[in-house]
Backbone as JSON, one array per atom type, in Angstrom:
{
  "sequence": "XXXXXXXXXXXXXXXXXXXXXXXXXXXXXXXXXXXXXXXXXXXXXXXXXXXXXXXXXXXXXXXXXXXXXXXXXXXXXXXXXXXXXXXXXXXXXXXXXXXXXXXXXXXXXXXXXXXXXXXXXXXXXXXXXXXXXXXXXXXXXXXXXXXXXXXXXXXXXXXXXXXXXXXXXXXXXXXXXXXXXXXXXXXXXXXXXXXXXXXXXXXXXXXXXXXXXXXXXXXXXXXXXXXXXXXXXXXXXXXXXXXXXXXXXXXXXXXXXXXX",
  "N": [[98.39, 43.18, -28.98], [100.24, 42.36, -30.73], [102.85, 42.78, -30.32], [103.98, 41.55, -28.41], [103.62, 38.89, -29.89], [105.69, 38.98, -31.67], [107.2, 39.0, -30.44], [107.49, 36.72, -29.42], [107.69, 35.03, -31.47], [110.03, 36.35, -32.25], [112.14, 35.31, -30.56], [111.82, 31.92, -30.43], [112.62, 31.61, -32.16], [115.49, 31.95, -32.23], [115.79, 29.62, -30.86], [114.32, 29.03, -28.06], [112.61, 27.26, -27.56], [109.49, 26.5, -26.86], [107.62, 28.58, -25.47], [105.73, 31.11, -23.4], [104.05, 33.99, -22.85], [103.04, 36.6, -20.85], [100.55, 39.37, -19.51], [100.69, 40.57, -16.21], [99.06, 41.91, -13.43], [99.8, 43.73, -10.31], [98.31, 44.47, -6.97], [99.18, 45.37, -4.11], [98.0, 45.63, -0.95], [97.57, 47.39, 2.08], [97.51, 47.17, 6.0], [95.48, 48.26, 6.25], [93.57, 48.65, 4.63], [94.4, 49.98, 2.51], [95.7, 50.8, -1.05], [99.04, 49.78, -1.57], [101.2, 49.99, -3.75], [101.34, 49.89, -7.0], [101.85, 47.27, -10.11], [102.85, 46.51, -13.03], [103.22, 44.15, -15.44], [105.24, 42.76, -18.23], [105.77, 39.28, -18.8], [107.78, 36.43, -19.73], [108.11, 33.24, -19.97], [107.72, 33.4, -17.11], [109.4, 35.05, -16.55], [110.17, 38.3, -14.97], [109.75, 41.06, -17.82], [109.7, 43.21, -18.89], [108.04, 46.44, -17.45], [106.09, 48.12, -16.21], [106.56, 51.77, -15.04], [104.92, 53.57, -12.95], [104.96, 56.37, -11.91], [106.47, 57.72, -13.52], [104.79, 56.73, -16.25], [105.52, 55.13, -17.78], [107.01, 52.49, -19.87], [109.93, 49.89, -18.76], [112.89, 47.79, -19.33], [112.76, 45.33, -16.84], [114.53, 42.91, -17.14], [117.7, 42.04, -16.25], [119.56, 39.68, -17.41], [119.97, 37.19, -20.15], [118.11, 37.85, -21.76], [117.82, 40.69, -21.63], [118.5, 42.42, -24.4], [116.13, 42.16, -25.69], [114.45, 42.84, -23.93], [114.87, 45.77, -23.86], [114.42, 46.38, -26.44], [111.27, 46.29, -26.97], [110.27, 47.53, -24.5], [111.07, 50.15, -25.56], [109.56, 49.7, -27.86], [106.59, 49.85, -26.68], [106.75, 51.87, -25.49], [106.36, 53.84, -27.84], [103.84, 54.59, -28.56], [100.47, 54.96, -27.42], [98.73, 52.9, -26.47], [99.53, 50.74, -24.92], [100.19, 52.11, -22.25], [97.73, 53.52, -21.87], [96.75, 51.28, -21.46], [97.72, 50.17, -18.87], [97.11, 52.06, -17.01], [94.65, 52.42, -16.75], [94.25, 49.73, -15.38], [95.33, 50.75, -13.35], [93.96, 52.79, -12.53], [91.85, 50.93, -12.23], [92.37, 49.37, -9.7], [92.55, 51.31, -7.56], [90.12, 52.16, -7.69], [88.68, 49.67, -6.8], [89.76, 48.83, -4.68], [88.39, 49.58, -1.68], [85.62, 48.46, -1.96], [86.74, 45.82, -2.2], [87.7, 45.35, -0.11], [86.0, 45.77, 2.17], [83.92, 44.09, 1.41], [85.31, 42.04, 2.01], [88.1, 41.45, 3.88], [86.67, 43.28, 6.0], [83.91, 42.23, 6.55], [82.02, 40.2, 8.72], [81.32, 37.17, 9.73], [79.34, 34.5, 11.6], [79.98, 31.99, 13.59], [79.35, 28.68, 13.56], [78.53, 25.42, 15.91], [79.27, 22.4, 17.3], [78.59, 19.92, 18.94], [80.26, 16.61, 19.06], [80.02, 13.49, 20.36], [82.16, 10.53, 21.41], [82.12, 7.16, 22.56], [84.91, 5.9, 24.37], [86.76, 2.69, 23.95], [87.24, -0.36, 26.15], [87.05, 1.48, 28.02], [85.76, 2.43, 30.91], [82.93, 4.72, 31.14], [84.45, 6.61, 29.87], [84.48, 9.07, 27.35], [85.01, 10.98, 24.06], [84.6, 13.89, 23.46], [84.35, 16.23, 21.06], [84.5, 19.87, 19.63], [83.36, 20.63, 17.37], [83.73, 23.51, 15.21], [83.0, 25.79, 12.76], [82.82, 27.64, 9.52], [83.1, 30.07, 10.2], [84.49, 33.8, 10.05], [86.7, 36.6, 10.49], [89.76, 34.88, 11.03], [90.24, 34.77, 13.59], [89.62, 33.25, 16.51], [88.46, 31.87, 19.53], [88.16, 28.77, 21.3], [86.94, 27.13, 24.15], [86.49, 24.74, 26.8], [84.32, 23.7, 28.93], [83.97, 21.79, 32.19], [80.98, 21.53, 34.23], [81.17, 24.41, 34.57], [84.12, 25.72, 34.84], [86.59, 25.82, 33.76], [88.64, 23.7, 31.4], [90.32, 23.28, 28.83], [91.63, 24.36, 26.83], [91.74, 25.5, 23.19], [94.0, 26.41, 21.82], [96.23, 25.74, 20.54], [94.93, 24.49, 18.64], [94.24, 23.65, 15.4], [94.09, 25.64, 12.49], [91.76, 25.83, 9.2], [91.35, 26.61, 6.25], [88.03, 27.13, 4.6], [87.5, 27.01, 2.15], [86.09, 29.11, 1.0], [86.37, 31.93, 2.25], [85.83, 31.28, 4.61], [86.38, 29.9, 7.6], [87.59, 26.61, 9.7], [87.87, 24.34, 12.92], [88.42, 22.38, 15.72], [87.99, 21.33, 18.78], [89.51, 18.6, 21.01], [88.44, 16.88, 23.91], [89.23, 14.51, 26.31], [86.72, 12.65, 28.65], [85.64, 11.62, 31.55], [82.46, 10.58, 31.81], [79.95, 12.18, 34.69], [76.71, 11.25, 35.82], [74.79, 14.04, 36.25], [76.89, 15.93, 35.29], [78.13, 18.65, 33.31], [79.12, 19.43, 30.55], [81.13, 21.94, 28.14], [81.53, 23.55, 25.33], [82.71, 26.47, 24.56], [82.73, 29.34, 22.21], [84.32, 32.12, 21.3], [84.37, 34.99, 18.95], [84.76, 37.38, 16.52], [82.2, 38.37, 15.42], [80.63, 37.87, 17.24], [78.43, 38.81, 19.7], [78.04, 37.63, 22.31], [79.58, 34.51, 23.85], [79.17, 31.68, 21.73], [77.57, 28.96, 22.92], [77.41, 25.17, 23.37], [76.39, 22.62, 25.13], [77.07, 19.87, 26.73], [75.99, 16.3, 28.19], [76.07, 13.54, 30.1], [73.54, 10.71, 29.05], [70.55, 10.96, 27.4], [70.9, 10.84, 24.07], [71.07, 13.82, 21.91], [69.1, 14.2, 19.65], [67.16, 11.69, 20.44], [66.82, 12.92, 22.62], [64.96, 14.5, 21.59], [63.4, 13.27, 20.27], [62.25, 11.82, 22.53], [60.96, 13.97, 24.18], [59.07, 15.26, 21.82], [57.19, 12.97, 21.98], [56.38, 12.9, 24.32], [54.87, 15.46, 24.01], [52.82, 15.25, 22.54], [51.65, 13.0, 23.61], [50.58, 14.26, 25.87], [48.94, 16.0, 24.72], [46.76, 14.61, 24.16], [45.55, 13.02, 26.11], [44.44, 15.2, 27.13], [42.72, 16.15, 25.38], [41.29, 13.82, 25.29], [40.33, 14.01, 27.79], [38.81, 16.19, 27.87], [36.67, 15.81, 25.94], [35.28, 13.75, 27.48], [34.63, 14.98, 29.36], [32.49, 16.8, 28.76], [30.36, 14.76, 27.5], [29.69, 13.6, 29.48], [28.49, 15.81, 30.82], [26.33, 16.36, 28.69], [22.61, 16.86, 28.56], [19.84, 15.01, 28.57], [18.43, 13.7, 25.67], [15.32, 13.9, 23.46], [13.07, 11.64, 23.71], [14.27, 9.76, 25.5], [13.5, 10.61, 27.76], [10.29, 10.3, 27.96], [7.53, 9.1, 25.11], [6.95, 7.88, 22.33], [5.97, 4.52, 22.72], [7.82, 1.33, 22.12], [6.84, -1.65, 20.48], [6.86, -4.56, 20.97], [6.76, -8.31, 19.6], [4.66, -10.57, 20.88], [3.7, -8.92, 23.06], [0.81, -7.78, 24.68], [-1.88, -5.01, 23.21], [-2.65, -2.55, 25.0], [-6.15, -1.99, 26.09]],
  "CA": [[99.11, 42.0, -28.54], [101.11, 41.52, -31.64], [103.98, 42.96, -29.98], [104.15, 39.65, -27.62], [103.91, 37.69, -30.82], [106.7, 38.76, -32.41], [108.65, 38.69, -28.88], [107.4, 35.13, -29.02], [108.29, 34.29, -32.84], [112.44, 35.84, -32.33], [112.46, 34.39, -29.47], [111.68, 30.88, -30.79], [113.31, 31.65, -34.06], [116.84, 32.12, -31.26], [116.71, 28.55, -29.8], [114.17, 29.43, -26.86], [111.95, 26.34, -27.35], [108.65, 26.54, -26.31], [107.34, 29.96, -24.53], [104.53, 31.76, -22.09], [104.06, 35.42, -22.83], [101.58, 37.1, -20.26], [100.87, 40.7, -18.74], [100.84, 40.38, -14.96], [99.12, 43.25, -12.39], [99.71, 43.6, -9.24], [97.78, 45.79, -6.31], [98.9, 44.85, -2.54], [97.24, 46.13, 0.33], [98.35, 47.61, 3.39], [96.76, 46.34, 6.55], [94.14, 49.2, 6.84], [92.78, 48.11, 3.23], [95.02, 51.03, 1.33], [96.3, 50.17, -1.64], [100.72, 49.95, -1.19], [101.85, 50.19, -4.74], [101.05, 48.87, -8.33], [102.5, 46.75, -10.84], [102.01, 46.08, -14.34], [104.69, 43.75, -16.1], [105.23, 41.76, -18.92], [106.28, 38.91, -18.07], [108.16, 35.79, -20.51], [108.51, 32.07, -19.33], [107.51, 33.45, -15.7], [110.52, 35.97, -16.0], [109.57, 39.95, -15.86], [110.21, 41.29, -18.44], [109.15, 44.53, -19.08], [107.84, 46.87, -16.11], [105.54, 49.97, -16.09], [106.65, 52.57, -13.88], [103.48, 54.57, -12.54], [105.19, 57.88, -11.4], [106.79, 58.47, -14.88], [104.16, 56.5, -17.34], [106.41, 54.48, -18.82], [107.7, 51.09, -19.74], [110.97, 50.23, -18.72], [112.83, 46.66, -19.18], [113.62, 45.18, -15.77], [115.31, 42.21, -17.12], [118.98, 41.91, -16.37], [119.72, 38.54, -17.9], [120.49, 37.38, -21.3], [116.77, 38.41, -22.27], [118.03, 42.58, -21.57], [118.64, 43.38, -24.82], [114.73, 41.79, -26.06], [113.03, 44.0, -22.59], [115.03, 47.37, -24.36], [113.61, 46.81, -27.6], [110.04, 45.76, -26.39], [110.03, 48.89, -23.97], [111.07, 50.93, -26.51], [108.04, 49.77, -28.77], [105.52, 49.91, -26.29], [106.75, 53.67, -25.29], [105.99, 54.68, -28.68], [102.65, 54.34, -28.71], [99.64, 55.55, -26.13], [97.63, 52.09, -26.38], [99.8, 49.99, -23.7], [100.26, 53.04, -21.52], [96.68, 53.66, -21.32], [96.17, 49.96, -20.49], [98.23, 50.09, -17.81], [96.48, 53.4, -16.45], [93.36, 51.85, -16.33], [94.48, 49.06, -14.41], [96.0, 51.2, -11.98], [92.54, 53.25, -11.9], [91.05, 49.94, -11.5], [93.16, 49.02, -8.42], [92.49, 52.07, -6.73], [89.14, 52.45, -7.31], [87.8, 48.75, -6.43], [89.95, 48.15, -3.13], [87.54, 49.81, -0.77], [84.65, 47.83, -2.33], [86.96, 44.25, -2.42], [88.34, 45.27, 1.4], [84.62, 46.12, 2.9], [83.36, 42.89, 0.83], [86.28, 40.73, 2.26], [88.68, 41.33, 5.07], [85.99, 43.86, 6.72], [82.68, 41.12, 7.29], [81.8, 39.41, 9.93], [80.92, 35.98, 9.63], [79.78, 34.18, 13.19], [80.64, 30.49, 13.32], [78.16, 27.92, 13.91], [79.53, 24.87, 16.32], [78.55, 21.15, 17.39], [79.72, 18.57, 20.23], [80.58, 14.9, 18.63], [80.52, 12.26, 21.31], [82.17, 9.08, 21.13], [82.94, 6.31, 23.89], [86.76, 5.51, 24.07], [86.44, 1.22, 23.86], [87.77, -0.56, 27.31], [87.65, 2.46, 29.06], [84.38, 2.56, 31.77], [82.5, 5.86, 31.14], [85.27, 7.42, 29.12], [84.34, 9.99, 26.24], [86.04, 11.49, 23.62], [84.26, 14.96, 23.03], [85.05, 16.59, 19.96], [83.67, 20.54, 19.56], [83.42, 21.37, 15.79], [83.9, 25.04, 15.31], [83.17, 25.88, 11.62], [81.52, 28.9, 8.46], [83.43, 32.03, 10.96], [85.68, 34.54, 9.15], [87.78, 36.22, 10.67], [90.05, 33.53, 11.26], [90.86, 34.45, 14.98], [88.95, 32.42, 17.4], [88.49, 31.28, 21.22], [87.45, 27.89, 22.28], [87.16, 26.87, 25.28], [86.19, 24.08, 27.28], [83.94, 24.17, 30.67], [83.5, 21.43, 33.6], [80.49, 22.5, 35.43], [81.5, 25.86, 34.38], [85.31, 25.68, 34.9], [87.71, 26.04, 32.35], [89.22, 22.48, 31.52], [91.04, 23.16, 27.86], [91.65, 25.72, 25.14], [91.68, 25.93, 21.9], [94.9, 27.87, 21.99], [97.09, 24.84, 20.02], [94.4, 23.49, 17.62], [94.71, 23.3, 13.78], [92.94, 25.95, 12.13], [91.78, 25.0, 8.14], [90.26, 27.18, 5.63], [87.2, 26.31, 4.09], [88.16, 27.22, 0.59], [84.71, 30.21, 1.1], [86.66, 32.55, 3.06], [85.59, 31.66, 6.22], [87.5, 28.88, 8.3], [87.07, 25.93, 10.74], [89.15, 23.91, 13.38], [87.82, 21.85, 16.57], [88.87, 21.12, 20.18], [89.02, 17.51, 21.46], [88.44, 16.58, 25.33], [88.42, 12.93, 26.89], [86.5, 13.14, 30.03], [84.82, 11.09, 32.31], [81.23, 11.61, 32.4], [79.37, 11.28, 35.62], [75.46, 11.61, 35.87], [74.63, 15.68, 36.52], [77.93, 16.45, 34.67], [77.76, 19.25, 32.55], [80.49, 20.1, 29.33], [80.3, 22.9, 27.51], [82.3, 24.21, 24.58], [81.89, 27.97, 24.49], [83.06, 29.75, 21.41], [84.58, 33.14, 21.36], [84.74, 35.93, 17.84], [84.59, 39.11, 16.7], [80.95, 38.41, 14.91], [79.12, 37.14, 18.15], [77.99, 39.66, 21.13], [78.31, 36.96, 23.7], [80.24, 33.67, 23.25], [78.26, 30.94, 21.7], [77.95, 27.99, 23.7], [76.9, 24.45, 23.22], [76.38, 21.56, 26.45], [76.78, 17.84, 26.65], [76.02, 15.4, 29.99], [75.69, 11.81, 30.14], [72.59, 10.78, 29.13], [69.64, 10.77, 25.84], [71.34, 12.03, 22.73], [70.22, 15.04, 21.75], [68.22, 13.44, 18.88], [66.67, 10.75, 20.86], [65.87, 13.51, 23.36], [63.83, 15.44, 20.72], [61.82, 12.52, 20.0], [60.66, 11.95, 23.65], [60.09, 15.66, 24.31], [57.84, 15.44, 20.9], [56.2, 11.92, 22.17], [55.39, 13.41, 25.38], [54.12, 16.43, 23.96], [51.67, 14.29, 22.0], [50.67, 12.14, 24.68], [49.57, 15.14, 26.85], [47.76, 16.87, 24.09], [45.73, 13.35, 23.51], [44.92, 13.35, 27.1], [43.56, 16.82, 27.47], [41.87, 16.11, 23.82], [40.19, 13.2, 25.68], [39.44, 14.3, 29.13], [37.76, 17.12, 27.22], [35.81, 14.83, 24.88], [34.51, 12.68, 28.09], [33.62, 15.71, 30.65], [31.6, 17.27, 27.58], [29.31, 14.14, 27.4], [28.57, 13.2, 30.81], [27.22, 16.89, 31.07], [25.12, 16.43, 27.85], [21.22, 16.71, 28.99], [19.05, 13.5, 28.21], [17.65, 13.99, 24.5], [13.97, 13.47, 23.35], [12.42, 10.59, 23.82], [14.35, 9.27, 26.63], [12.42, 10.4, 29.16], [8.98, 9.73, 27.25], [7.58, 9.27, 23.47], [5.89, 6.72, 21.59], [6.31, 3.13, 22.79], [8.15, 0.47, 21.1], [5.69, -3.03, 21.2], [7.73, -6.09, 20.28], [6.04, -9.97, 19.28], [4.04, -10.86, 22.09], [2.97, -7.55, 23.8], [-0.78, -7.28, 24.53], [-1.46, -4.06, 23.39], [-3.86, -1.93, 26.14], [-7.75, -1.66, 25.1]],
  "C": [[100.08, 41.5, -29.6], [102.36, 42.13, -31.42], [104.61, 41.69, -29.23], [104.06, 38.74, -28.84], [105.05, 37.52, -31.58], [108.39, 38.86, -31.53], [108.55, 37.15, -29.39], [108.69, 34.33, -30.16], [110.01, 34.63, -32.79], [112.7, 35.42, -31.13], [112.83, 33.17, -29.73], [112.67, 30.49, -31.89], [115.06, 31.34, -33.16], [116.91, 30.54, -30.73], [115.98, 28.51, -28.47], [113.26, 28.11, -26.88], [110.45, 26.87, -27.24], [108.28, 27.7, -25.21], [105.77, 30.32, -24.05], [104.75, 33.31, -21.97], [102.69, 35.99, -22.24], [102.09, 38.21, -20.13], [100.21, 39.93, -17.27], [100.46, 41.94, -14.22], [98.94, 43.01, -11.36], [98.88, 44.53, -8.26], [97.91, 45.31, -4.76], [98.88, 45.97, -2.05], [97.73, 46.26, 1.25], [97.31, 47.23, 4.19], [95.32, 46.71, 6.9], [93.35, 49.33, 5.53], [93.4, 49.36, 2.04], [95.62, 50.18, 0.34], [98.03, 50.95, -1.43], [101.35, 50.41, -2.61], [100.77, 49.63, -5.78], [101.88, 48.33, -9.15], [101.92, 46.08, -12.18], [103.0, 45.83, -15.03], [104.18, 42.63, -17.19], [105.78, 41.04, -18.51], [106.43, 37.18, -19.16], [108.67, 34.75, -19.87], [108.38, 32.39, -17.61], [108.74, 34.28, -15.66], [110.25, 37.54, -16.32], [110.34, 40.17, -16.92], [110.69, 42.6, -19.05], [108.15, 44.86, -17.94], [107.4, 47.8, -16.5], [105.97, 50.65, -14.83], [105.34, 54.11, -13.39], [103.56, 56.14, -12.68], [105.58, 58.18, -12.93], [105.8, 58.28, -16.37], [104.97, 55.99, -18.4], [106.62, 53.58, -18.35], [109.17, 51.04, -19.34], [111.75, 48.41, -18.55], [113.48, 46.22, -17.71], [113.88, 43.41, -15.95], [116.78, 42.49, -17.36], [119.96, 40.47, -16.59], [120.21, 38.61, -19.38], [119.15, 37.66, -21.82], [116.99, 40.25, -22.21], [117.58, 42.93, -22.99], [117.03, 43.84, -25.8], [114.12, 42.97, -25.2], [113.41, 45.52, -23.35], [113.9, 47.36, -24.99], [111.93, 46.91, -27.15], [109.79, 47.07, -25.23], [110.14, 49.77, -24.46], [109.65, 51.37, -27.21], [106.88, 50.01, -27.84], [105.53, 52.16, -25.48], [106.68, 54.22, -26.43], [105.2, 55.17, -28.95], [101.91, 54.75, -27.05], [99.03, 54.35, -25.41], [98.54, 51.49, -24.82], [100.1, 51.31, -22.61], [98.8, 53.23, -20.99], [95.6, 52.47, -20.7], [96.27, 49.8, -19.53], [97.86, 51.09, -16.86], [95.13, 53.22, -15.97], [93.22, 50.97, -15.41], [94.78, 49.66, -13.02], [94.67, 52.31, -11.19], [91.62, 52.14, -11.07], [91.22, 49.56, -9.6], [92.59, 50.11, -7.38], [90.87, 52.44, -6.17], [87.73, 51.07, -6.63], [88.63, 47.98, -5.35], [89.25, 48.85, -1.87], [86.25, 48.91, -0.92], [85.33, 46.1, -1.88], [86.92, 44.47, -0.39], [87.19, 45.47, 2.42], [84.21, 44.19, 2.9], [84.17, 41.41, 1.52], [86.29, 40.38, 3.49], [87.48, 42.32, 6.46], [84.3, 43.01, 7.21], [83.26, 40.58, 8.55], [81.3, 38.06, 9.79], [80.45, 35.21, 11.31], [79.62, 32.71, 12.97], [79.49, 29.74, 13.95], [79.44, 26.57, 14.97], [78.51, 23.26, 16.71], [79.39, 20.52, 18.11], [79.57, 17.26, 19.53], [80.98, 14.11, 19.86], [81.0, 11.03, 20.81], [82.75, 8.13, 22.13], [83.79, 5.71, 23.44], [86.14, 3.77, 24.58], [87.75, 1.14, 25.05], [88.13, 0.49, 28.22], [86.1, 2.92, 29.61], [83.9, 4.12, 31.59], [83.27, 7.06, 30.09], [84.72, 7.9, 27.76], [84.84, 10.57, 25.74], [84.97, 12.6, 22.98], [84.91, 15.85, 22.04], [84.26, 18.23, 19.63], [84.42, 21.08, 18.3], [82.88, 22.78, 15.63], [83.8, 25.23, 13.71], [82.01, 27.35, 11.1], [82.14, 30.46, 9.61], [84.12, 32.33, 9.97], [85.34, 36.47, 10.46], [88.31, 35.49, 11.23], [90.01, 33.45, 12.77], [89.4, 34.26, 15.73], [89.04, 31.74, 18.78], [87.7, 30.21, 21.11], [87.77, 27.63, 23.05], [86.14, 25.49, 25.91], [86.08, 23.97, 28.48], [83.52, 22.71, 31.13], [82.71, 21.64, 34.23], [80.97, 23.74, 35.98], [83.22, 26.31, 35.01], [85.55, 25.52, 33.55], [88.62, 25.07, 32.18], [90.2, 22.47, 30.61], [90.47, 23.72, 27.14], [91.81, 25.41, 24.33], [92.79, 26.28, 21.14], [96.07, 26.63, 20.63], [96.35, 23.88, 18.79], [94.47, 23.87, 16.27], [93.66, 24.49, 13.18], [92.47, 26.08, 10.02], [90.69, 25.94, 7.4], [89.29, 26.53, 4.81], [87.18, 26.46, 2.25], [86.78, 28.8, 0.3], [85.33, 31.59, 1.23], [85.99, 32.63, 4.34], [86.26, 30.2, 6.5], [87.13, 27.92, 9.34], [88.29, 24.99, 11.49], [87.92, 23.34, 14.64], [89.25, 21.3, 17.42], [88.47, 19.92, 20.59], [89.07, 17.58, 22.92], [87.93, 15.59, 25.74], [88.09, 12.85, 28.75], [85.8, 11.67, 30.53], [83.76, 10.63, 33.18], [80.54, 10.9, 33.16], [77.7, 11.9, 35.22], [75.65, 12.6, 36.53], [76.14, 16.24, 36.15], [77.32, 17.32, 33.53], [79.06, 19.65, 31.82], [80.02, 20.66, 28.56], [81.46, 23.54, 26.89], [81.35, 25.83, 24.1], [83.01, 28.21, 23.32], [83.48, 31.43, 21.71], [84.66, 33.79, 19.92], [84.22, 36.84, 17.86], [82.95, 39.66, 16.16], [80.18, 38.2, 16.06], [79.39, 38.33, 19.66], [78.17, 38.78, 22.19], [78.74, 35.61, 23.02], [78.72, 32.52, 23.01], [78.59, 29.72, 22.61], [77.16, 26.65, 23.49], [76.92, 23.3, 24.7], [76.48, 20.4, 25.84], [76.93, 17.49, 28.61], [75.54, 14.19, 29.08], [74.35, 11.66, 30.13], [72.18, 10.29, 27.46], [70.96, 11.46, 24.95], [70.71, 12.87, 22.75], [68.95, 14.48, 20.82], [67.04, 12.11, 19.51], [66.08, 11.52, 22.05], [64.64, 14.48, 22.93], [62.38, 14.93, 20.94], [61.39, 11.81, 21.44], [60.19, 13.12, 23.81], [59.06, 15.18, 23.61], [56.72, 14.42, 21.49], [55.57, 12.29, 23.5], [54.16, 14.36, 25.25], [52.76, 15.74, 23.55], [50.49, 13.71, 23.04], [49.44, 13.58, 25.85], [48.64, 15.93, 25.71], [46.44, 15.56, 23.9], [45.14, 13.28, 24.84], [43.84, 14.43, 27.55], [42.21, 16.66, 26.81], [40.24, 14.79, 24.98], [39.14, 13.1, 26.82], [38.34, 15.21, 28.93], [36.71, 16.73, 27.07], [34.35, 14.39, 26.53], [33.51, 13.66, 29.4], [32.18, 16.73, 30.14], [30.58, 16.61, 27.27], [29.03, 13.56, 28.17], [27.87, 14.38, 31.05], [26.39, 16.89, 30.2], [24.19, 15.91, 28.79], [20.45, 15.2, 27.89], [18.27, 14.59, 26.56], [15.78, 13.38, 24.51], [13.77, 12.5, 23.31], [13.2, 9.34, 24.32], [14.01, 9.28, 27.98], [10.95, 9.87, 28.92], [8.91, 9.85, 25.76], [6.88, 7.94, 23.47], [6.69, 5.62, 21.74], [6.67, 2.4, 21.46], [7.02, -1.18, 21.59], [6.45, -3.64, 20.39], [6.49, -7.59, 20.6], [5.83, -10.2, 20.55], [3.01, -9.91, 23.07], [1.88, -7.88, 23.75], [-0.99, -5.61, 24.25], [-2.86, -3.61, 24.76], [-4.91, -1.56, 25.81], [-8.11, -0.37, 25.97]]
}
């Protein structure tokens, strides 16, 4: 690296102020996970500077500015020598040999999206609901929602916002203000390339879901306490009379005569 330092120092020494000397590699991908090219540049205040060329193994300056006659020299020096050549060789091994591993690991998963209905009643408006179906955690990005009516198709998906999750996988939601009657059924179904059949979630007018848990559970209860007790009570009217309720040794209380 003390070739970049003494770019840096006549640089500075010239009037350049303040400088940013990196190496920079590149490796883009074609769409079937090949790698397209490579690139391996120096690169000064964010301007290339110097350029490896793969096919020949060499540096070469691809600045054409007033920085040229710095990228000669500086390509010069680094073609004298094996060390930055064989840096740049390695990189380009690297590239080749860890984009089947990144492109399996990445763009090739499946992720399948989890989803959830948000109700909320629209204020001055009789029965009115503003259904909200949160679509979130899929990858790849492309996605179907849909929205069913008592199994009709009311509104898509097709125009909604979609927002990565910073993970690599992505989320976005479909709103629908309806007007729910008792035995109404809405149902955001999900479509991707991770799920064998679309997922699907319901809403109708009615318990929350949460508030329908906890009667389910309180019912369940109640009937097991029933059973528990009808059990209990048909179990001790059949118990048989114990000893010494049919006969046994008298009790004589204050007063008794006893029998001579």
């Amino acid at each position: 690296m003390w070739v970049l330092g003494m770019l840096g120092l006549a640089l500075s020494c010239r009037g350049a102020g303040a400088f940013l000397v990196h190496v920079a590699s590149s490796c883009p991908l074609a769409a079937n996970g090949s790698a397209l090219a490579f690139g391996f540049t120096l690169v000064f205040n964010k301007n290339p500077l110097v350029c490896y060329e793969p096919d020949a193994r060499r540096f070469a300056p691809c600045d054409w500015g007033l920085l040229r006659p710095y990228a000669t020299v500086l390509a010069a020096i680094l073609n004298n020598g094996t060390a930055w050549v064989q840096r740049a060789e390695a990189r380009r091994r690297a590239c080749r040999d860890l984009v089947p591993r990144f492109w399996s690991s990445t763009a090739l998963r499946r992720t399948p999206p989890q989803i959830r209905i948000v109700s909320v009643p629209l204020p001055n408006t009789p029965d009115a609901v503003l259904l909200t179906c949160r679509v979130w955690g899929f990858y790849p990005a492309e996605v179907t929602v849909l929205w069913r009516h008592n199994g009709d198709v009311v509104a898509t998906g097709d125009n909604a916002k979609l927002l990565p999750n910073g993970d690599w996988t992505y989320q976005t939601q479909v709103t629908l203000t309806v007007t729910a009657k008792v035995g109404d059924t809405f149902t955001c179904a999900v479509q991707h390339a991770s799920l064998d059949r679309p997922l699907c979630e319901d809403w109708g007018p009615g318990l929350s879901p949460g508030l329908m848990v906890k009667v389910v559970a309180a019912a369940v209860v109640m009937t097991v306490g029933l059973v528990v007790f009808a059990a209990g009570t048909f179990s001790y009217c059949r118990q048989a009379p114990g000893e010494g309720q049919a006969g046994g040794t008298p009790v004589w209380h204050v007063g008794d005569v006893a029998p001579t």
